[in-house]
C-alpha positions in Angstrom: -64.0 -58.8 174.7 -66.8 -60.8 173.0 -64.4 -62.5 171.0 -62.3 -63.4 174.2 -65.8 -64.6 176.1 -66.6 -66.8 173.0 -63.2 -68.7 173.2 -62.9 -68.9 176.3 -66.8 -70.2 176.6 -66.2 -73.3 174.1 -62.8 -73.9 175.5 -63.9 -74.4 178.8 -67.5 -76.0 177.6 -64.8 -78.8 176.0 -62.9 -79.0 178.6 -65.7 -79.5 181.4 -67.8 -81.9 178.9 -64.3 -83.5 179.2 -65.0 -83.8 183.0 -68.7 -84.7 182.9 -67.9 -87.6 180.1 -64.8 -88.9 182.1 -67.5 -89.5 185.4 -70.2 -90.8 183.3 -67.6 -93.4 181.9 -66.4 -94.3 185.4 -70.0 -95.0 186.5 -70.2 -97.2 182.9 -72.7 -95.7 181.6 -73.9 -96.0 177.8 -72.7 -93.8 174.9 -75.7 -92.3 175.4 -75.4 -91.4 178.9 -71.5 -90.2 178.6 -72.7 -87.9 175.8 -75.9 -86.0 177.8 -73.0 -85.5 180.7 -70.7 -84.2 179.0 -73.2 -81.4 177.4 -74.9 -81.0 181.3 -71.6 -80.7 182.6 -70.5 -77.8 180.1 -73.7 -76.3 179.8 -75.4 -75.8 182.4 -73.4 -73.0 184.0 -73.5 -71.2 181.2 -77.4 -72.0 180.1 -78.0 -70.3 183.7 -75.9 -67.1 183.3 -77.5 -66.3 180.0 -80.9 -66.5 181.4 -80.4 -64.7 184.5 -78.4 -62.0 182.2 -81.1 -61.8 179.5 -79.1 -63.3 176.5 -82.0 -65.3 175.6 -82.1 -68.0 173.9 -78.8 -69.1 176.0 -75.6 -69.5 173.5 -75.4 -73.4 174.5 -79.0 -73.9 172.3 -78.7 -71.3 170.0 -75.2 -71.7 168.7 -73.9 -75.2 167.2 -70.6 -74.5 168.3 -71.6 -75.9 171.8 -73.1 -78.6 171.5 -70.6 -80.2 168.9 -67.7 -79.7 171.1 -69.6 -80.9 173.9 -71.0 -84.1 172.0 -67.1 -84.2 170.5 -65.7 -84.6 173.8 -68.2 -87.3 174.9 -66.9 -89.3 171.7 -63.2 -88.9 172.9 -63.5 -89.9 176.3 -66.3 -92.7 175.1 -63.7 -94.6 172.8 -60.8 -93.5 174.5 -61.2 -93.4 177.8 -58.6 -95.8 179.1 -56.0 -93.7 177.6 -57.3 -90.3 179.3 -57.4 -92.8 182.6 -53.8 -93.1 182.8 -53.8 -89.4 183.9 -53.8 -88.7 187.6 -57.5 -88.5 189.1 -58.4 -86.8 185.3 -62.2 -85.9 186.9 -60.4 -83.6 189.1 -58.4 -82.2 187.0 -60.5 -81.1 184.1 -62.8 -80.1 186.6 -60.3 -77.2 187.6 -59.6 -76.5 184.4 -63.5 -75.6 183.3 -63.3 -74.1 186.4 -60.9 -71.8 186.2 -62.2 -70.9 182.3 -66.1 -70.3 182.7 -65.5 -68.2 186.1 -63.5 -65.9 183.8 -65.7 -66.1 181.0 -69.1 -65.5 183.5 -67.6 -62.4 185.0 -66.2 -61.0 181.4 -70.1 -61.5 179.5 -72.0 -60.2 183.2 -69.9 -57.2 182.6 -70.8 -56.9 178.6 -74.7 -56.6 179.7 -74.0 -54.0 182.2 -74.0 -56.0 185.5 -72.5 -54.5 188.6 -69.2 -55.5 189.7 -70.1 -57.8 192.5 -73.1 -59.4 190.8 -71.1 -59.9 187.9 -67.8 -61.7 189.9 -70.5 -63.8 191.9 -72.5 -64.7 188.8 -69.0 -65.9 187.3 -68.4 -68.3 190.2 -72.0 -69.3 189.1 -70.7 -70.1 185.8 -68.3 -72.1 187.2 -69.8 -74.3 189.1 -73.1 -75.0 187.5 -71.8 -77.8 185.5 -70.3 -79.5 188.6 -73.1 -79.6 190.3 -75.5 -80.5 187.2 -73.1 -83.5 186.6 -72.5 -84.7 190.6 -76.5 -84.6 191.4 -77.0 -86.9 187.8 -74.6 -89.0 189.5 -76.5 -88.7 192.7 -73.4 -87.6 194.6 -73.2 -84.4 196.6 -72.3 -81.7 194.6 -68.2 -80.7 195.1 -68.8 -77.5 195.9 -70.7 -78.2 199.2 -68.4 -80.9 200.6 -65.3 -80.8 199.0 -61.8 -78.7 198.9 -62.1 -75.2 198.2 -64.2 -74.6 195.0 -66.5 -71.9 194.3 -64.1 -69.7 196.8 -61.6 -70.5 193.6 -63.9 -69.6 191.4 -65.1 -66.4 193.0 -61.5 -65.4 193.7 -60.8 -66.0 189.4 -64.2 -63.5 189.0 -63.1 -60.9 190.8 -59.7 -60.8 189.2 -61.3 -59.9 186.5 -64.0 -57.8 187.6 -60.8 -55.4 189.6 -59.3 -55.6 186.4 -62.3 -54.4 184.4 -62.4 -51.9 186.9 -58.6 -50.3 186.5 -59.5 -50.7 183.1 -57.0 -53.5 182.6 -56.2 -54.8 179.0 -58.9 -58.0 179.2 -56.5 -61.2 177.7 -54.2 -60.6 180.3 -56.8 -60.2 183.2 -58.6 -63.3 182.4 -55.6 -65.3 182.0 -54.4 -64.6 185.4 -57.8 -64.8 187.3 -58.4 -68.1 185.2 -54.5 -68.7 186.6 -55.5 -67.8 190.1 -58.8 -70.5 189.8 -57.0 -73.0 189.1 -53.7 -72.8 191.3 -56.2 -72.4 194.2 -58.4 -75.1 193.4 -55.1 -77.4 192.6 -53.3 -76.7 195.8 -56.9 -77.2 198.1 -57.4 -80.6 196.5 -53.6 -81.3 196.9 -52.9 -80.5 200.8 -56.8 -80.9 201.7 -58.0 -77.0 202.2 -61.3 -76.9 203.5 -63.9 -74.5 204.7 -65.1 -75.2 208.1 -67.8 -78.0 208.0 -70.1 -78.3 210.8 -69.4 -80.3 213.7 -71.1 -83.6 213.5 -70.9 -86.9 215.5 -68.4 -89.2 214.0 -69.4 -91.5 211.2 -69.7 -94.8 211.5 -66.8 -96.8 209.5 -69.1 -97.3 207.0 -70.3 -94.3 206.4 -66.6 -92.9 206.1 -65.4 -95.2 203.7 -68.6 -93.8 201.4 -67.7 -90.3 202.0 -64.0 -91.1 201.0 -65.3 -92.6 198.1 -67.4 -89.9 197.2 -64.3 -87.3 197.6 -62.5 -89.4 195.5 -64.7 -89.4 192.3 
């Protein structure tokens, strides 16, 4: 299983620097800039859940690994990014995709140090969304997960796929791969047809005011 946490950690930690770089370069920031997103966006998550689950130092500033294929997706997306552009709102998706990897990989390590089974499903939905909301509040947006389609019910639901299957004693590849499966279809379809958790009722916005909050779903 620690094999299986490991590559599914720096797959995802590539995947969601992918994400954090790709915003970055939409806001034109400097190489500089794109390249401390991209490792906050795959990081922190996962700098969090080691700390709260006692694997100190955390594996994102005590193993290389990390932080080169963090800093190797910030050069991709840096020099490349009108290529990875042409992709249909690319923010969003490798956003799922991280997604759908650390909340697996968050539940599957909580569960190597011993957690319980519902601290260890809700600290993978931590996992998962720490980087999103690390990247959006550099960007001084709203974080996703308290405004947008569903997102950290996705990842929650992805967590306690494998947390159920740790608990029939499930074979582990296969568990992860369909809670990480589960993440992502749900976080695809809610940004597709526009699932929401009910919002509070507010006074209509201004036009204005709209158009911003459009704009800001739309990052």
């Amino acid at each position: 299983m620690k094999t299986l946490v490991l590559t599914l950690d720096l797959v995802g930690t590539f995947v969601f620097a992918l994400s954090g770089a790709t915003a970055g370069a939409r806001r034109r920031l400097d190489i500089f800039g794109v390249l401390v997103l991209s490792f906050v966006a795959a990081n922190s998550g996962g700098i969090v859940r080691d700390l709260l689950i006692g694997a100190a130092p955390p594996a994102a500033i005590s193993d290389w690994r990390y932080l080169a294929v963090s800093m190797l997706a910030g050069v991709v997306i840096f020099f490349w990014y009108p290529l990875i552009n042409r992709l249909h709102s690319p923010v969003l998706f490798f956003d799922a995709v991280g997604l759908a990897l650390f909340c697996v990989a968050g539940a599957q390590k909580a569960l190597v140090y011993g957690l319980e089974p519902m601290m260890a499903a809700l600290l993978g939905m931590l996992t998962g969304i720490g980087g999103g909301i690390a990247r959006d509040v550099l960007l001084s947006n709203v974080p996703a997960v308290f405004r947008s389609d569903i997102y950290a019910v996705a990842a929650l639901a992805g967590a306690a796929v494998v947390v159920i299957g740790d608990a029939f004693q499930l074979p582990t590849t296969p568990t992860a791969i369909a809670g990480a499966l589960l993440c992502f279809g749900l976080r695809m379809l809610a940004v597709r047809f526009d699932w929401h958790l009910p919002r509070a009722r507010v006074p209509e916005h201004t036009g204005s005011q709209r158009e911003v909050d459009e704009r800001d779903d739309n990052r």
